[in-house]
C-alpha positions in Angstrom: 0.0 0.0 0.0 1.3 3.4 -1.2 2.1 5.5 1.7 -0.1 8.8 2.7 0.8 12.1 0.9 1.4 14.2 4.0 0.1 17.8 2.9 1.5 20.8 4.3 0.4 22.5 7.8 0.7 26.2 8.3 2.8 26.7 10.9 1.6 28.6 14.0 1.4 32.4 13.5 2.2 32.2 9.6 -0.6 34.2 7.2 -1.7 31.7 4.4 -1.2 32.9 0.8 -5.0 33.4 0.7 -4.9 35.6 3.6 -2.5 37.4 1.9 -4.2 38.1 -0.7 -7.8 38.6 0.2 -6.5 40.7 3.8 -8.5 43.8 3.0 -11.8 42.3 1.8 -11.7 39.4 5.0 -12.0 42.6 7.4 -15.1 43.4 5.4 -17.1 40.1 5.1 -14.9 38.0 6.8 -14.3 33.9 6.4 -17.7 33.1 6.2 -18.3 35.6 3.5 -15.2 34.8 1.2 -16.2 31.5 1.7 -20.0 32.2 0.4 -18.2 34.4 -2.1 -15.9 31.1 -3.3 -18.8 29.1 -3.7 -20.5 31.5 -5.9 -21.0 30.9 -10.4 -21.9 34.1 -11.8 -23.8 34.5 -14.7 -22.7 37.7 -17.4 -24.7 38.2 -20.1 -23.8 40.4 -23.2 -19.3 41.3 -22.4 -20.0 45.0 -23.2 -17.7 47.2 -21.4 -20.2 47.6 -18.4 -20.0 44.0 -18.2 -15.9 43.5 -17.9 -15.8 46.0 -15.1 -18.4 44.1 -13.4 -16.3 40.7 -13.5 -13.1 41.9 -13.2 -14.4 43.2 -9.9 -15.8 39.8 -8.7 -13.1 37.8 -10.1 -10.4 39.8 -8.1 -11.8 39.1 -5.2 -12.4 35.7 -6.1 -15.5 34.4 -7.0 -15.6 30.7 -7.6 -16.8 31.3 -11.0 -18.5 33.0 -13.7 -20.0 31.9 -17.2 -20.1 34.7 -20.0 -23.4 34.1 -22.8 -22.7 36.3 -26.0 -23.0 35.9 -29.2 -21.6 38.7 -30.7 -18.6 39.1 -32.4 -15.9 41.9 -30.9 -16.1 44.9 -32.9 -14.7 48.3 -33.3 -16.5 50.2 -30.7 -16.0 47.1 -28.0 -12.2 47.8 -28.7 -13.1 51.4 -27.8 -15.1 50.9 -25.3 -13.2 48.5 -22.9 -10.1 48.2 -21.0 -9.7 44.6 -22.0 -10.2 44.3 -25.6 -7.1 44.8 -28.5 -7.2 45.2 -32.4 -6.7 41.6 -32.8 -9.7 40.4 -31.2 -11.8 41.8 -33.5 -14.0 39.7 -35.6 -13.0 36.9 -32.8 -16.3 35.7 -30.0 -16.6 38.6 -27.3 -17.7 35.7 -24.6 -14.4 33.7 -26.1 -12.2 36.5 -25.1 -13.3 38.5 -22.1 -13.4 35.1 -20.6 -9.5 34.3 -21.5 -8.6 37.9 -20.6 -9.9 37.8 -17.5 -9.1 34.8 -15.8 -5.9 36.0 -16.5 -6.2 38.7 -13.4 -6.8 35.7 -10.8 -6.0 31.8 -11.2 -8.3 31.1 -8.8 -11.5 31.2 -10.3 -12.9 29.4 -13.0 -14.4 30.7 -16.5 -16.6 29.6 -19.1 -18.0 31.0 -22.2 -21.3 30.1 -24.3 -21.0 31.7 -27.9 -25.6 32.4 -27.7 -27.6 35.1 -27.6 -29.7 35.3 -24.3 -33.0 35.1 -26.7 -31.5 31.8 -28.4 -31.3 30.5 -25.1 -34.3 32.0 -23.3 -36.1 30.1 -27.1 -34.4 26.5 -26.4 -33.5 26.4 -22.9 -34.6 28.6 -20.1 -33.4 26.7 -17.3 -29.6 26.9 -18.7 -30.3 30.2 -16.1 -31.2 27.8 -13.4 -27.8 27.1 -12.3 -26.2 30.3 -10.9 -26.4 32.1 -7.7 -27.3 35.4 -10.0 -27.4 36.9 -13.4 -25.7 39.8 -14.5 -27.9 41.3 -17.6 -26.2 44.5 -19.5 -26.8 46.1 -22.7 -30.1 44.4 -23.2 -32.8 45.7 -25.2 -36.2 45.6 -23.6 -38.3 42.5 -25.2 -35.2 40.3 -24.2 -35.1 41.8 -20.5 -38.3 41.2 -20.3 -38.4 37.6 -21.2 -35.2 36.8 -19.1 -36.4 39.0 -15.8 -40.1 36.7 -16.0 -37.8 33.1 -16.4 -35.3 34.2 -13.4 -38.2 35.6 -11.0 -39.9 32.3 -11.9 -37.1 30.2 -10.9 -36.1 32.5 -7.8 -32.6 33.6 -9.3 -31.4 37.4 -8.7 -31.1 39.4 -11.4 -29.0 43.1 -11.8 -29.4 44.6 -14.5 -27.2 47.2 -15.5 -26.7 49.9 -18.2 -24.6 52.4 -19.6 -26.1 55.0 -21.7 -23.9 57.8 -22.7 -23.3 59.6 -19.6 -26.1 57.9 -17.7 -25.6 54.7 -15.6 -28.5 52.3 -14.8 -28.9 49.4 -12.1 -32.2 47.3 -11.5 -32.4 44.9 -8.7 -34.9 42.5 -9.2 -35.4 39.7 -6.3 -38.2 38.6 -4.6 -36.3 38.3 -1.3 -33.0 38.8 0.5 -32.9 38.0 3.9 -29.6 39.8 5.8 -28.0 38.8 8.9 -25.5 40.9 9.0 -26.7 44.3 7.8 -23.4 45.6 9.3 -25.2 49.3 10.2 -23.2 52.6 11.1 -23.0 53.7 15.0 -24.9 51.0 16.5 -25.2 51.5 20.3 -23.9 48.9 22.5 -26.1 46.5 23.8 -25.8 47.0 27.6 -29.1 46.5 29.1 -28.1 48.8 32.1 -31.9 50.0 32.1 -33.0 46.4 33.6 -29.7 44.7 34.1 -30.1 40.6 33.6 -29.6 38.3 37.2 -26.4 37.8 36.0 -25.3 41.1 35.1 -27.4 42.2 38.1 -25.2 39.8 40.9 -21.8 40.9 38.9 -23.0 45.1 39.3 -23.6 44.0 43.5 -20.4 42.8 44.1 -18.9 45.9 43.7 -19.1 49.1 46.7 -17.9 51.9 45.2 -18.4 53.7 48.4 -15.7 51.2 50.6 -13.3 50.7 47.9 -9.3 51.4 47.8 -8.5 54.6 45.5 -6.7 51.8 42.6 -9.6 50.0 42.4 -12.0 52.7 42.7 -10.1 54.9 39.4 -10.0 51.1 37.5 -13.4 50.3 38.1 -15.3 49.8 34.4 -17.8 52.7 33.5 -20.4 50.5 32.7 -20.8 49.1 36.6 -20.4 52.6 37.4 -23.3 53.7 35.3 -25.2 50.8 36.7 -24.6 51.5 40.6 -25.6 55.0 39.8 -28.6 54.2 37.9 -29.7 52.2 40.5 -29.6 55.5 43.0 -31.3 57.3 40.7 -34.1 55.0 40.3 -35.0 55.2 43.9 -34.7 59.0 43.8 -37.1 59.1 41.0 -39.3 56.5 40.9 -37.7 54.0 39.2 -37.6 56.0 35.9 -34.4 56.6 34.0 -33.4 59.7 32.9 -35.6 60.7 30.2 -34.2 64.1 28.7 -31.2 66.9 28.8 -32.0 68.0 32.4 -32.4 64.7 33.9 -29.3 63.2 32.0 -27.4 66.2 32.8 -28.5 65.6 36.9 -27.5 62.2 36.2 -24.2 63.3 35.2 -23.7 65.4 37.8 -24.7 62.7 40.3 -22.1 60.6 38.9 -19.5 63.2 38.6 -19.6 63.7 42.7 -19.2 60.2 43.3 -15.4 60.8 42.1 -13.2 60.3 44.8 -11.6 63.6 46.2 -8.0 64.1 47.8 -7.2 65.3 51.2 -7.7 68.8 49.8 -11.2 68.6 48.9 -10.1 68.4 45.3 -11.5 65.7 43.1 -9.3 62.7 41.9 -8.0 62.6 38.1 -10.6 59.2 37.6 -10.5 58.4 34.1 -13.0 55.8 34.7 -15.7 58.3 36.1 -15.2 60.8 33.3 -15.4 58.2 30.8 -18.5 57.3 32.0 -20.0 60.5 32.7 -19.2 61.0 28.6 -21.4 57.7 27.7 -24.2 58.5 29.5 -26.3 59.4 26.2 -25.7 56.2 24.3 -25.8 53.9 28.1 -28.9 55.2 29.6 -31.6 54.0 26.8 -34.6 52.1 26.9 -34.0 48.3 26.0 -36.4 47.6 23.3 -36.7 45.3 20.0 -36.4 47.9 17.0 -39.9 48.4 14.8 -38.1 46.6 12.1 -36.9 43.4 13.8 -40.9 43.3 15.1 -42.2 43.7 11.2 -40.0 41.0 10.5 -41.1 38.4 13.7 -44.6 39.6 12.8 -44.3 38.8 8.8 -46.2 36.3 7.6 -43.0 34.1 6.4 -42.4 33.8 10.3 -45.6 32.3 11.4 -46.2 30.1 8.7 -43.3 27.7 8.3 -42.9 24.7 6.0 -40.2 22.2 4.4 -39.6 25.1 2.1 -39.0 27.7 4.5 -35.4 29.4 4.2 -33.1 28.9 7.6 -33.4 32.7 8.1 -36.9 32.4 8.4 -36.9 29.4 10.6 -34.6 31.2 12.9 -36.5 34.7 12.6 -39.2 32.2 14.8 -37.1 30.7 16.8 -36.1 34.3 18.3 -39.9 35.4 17.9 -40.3 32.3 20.8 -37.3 33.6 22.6 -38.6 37.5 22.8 -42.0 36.2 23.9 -40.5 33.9 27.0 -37.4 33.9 28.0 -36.3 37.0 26.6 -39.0 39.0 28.2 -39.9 41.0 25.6 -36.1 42.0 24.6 -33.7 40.2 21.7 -30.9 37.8 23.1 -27.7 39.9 24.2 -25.3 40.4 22.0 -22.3 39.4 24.2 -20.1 42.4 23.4 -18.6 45.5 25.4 -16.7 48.3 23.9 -12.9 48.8 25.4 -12.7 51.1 28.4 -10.2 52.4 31.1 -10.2 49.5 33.9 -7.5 46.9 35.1 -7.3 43.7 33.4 -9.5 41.8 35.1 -12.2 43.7 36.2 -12.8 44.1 32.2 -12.7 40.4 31.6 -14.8 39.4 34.3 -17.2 42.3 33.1 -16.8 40.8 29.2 -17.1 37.4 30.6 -21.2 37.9 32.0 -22.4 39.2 28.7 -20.6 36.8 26.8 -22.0 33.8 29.0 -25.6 35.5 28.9 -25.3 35.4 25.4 -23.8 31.8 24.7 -26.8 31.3 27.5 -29.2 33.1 25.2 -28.2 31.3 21.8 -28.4 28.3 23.3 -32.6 29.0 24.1 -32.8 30.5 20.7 -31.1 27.3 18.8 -33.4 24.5 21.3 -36.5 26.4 19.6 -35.1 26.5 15.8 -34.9 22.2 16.7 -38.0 22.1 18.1 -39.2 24.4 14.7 -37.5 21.9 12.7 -38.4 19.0 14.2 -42.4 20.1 13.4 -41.9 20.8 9.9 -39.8 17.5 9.1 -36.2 18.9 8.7 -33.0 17.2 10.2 -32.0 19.2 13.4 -28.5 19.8 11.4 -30.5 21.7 8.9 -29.4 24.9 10.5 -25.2 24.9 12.0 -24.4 26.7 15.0 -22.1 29.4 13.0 -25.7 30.2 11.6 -27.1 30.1 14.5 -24.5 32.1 16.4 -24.4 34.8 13.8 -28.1 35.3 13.8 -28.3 36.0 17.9 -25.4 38.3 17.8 -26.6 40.0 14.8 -30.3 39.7 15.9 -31.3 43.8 16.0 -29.8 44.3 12.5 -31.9 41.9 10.4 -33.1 43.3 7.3 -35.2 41.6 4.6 -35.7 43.0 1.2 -37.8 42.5 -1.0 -38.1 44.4 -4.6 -41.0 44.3 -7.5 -40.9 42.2 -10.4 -39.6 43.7 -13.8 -43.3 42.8 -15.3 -44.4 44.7 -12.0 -42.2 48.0 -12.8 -43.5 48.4 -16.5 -46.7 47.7 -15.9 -46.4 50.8 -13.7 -48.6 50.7 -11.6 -49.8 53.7 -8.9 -47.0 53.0 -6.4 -44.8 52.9 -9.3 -46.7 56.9 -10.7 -46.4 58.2 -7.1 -42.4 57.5 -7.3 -42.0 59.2 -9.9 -44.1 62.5 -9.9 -43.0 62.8 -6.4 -39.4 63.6 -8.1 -40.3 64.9 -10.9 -40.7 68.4 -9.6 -37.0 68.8 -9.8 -37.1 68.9 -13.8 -33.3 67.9 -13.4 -34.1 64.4 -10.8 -32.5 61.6 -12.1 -36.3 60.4 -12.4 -36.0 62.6 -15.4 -32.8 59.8 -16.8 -35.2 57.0 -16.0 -38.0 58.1 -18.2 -35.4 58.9 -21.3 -33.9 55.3 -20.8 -37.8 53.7 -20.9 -38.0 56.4 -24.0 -34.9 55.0 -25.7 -36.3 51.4 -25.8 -40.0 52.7 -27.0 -37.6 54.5 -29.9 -35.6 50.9 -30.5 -38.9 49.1 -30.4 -40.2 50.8 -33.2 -37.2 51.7 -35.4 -34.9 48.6 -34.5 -32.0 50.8 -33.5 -31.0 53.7 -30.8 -31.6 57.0 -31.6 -28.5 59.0 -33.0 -26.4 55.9 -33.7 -25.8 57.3 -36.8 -24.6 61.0 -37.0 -26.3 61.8 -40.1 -29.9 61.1 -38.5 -29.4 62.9 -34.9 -31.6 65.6 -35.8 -34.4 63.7 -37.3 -34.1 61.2 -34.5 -34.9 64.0 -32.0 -38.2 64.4 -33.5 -38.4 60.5 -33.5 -37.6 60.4 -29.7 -39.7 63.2 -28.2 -42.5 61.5 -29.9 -41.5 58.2 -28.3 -40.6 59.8 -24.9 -44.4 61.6 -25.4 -46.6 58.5 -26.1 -44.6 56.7 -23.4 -46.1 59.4 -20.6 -49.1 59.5 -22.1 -50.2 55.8 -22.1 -48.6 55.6 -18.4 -50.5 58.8 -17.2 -47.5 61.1 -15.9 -48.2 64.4 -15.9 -44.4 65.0 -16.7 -42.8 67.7 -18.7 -39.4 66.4 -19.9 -36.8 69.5 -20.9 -35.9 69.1 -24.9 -32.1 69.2 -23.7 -32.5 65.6 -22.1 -34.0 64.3 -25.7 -31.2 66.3 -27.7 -28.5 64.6 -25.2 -29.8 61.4 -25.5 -29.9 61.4 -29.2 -26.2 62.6 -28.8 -25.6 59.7 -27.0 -25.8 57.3 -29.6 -26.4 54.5 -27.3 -22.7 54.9 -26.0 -21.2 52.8 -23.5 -18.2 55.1 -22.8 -15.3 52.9 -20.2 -15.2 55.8 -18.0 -19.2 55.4 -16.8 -18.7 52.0 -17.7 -15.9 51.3 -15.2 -18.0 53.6 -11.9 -21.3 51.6 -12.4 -19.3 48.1 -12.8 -17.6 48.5 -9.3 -20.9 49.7 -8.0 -22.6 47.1 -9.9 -20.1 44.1 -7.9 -20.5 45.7 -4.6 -24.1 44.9 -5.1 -23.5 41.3 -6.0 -21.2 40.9 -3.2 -23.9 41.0 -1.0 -26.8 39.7 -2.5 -24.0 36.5 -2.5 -22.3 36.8 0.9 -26.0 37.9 2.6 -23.7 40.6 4.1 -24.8 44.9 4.2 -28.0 45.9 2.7 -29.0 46.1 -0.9 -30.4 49.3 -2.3 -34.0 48.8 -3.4 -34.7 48.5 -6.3 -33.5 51.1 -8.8 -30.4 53.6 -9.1 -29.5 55.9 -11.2 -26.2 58.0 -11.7 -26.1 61.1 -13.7 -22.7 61.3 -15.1 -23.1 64.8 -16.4 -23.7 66.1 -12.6 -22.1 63.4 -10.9 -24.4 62.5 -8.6 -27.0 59.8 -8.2 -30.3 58.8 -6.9 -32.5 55.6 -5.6 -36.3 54.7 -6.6 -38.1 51.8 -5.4 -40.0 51.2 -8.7 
């Protein structure tokens, strides 16, 4: 018997190649999400300019893979156009080549290529789509995004659709839901509890007497069992309220500023301790409650009614629904974390040590009720790890869901979709306004086969073309919208351009959406966005 190929360990303390490599983007979604992001086939359709910046800025940070579907041969204008392209690919497959060019920027992932158009396959095989974790769609012309958005919202598969248009950039989201975990918000407050302090935290808060304590322990005592003694004075002073507003938090303050300890002088002590938590009164001293949007999501419908087919996130989203209602007492399960503060060793640790038990403690309710949730609904206890789990409880006040209209919904326009956009159309120079020129466009291409002004000799016919176009369009929608004549001169000006400059801004913004629809990690915008190339700015719509 052959022996065993020992494979080599990483020695203690020694950063892989991998870590290496991927160091910046780890600190953002860390292993869990590289690993998601590993895992994940990409689908590109159409390798227009807009479409290369969008992969090159998955596959550098290594996405498992990614399958290109065009057709088309690599012209002129692509050469152009994009970064990537040379002379000598022209007349050569577009998919063929973007794919060899850029797996050439990481070994790591894989590519393929299919030489179709999207309406060859969407003819003979619609569930080729079935396969990735999301299609990219760019370039398209409206009768073949229709048909793809129907087949992927059918089969559940995300969709972004993106566009460059002259200077105008264009994203559509469409998915029917994406559930995030970690929503990663800015300035979250810690998550304290000092308002009604749990047994544990209660006991740890009592074994402290700041009133017979030795001056070193006294200045290295942490702020948040300082706040918490206090607290508990002031809540028998005032009837067991905390301090509500300014002049109550700033007698609060003051109560806890003459509890530093003074020197044989009379003159207060330099206590770091007390000043520090004198400063973090504001963000301390705040009702414990479970935010409105965490209750919309315990109370939606997806919650309550479970089955086989029931996403883990929803199963969970139950299981901490049970939790808030019992053991939880009408608040989330801790989060087990403490910011850094002034205090010796360990005091701190002992300190970190309660709300990290509480919340191991917590999890451990939350994760008996996702079993028992299983377990009723036919689904292997394993069905759900404790990483998941874990993540969830800690993560538990920052749940979002998302959930964004179908394309069919959106051009149907219906009165949710009118009241968007009149309510920004009274700027006459809202990105709204872009949005109506690009649906314009496509009525122009429907009935002449081509963009307007993609030929220089007809720009100044075609502006007649397109008003009339961008007209009808309002008309049949009922928008009482008055689009300037500039936007229709620019647009014909255009030429249905893809310049690499726009091009290259909406295909990073364009991957940073993918990234977390794929790692379930920050918040997707919902559901369209628009940037304005000519101001530089941009704009969101829920459409």
């Amino acid at each position: 018997m052959a022996a065993a190929v020992q494979q080599p360990q990483q020695q203690p303390g020694r950063v892989s190649t991998k870590e290496q490599r991927y160091d910046r983007q780890l600190r953002l979604w860390g292993d869990h999400g590289q690993e998601a992001l590993e895992l994940a086939h990409v689908c590109l359709i159409c390798a227009t300019a807009t479409g290369q910046e969008i992969l090159k800025n998955l596959v550098l940070p290594g996405v498992g893979s990614f399958t290109v579907v065009d057709g088309s041969q690599v012209t002129g204008e692509d050469v152009g156009n994009s970064f990537f392209l040379q002379r000598s690919n022209i007349g050569q497959n577009r998919a063929q080549c973007t794919t060899e060019l850029l797996q050439e920027l990481n070994s790591d992932v894989s590519g393929n290529f299919v030489e179709e158009n999207p309406d060859t396959l969407l003819d003979n095989d619609p569930s080729f789509f079935c396969r990735f974790n999301i299609v990219i769609a760019t370039q398209l012309p409206e009768s073949t995004l229709l048909r793809l958005a129907e087949v992927l919202w059918n089969y559940n598969i995300p969709l972004l659709v993106c566009r460059t248009y002259g200077l105008v950039g264009y994203m559509r989201i469409v998915i029917k839901e994406h559930q995030v975990i970690e929503s990663h918000p800015d300035n979250t407050l810690d998550d304290l509890r000092l308002d009604n302090p749990f047994p544990e935290l209660r006991e740890h808060i009592h074994s402290y007497d700041l009133d017979h304590m030795e001056k070193k322990d006294h200045s290295h005592t942490p702020w948040i069992v300082i706040v918490a003694k206090y607290l508990e004075k002031w809540y028998k002073e005032n009837g067991g309220q905390i301090p509500r507003n300014y002049k109550e938090k700033e007698a609060f303050r003051e109560m806890i500023r003459q509890g530093i300890l003074k020197n044989e002088s009379g003159v207060q002590e330099d206590e770091e301790n007390f000043e520090e938590a004198i400063k973090n009164v504001n963000t301390a001293v705040i009702p414990t409650k479970v935010p409105v949007c965490i209750e919309d999501i315990l109370n939606d419908n997806c919650c309550t009614s479970l089955s086989q087919q029931t996403p883990s996130f929803w199963i969970l989203a139950r299981a901490l629904k049970e939790f808030v209602a019992k053991e939880g007492q009408g608040n989330l399960p801790v989060r087990g974390t403490i910011p850094d503060m002034i205090a010796d060793s360990g005091k701190f640790i002992k300190l970190q040590n309660v709300y990290r038990e509480k919340a191991k403690k917590d999890a451990e309710a939350v994760g008996n009720y996702a079993a028992k949730m299983l377990q009723s609904i036919g689904k292997a206890p394993e069905s759900i790890s404790q990483r998941e789990l874990k993540l969830l409880c800690s993560n538990s006040a920052f749940l979002r869901v998302v959930r964004c209209r179908s394309l069919s919904e959106e051009y149907g326009l219906n009165t949710s979709n009118k009241d968007e956009i009149i309510s920004h159309v009274d700027n006459p120079d809202s990105e709204m306004v872009l949005y109506l020129m690009l649906r314009a466009v496509d009525r122009f291409f429907k009935h002449h086969g081509r963009y307007p002004g993609v030929y220089n000799y007809q720009v100044e016919d075609d502006i007649g073309k397109l008003k009339i176009c961008l007209n009808s369009f309002l008309q049949e929608y009922g928008l009482p919208v008055t689009v300037k004549d500039d936007y229709i001169h620019e647009f014909c000006r255009y030429g249905a351009a893809e310049p690499h400059t726009i091009a290259a801004f909406l295909g990073g913004a364009a991957a940073q959406e993918i990234v977390k629809i794929i790692t379930k990690q920050f918040v997707i915008f919902n559901n369209t966005y628009i940037y304005n190339g000519m101001s530089q700015t941009s704009a969101t719509f829920k459409l």
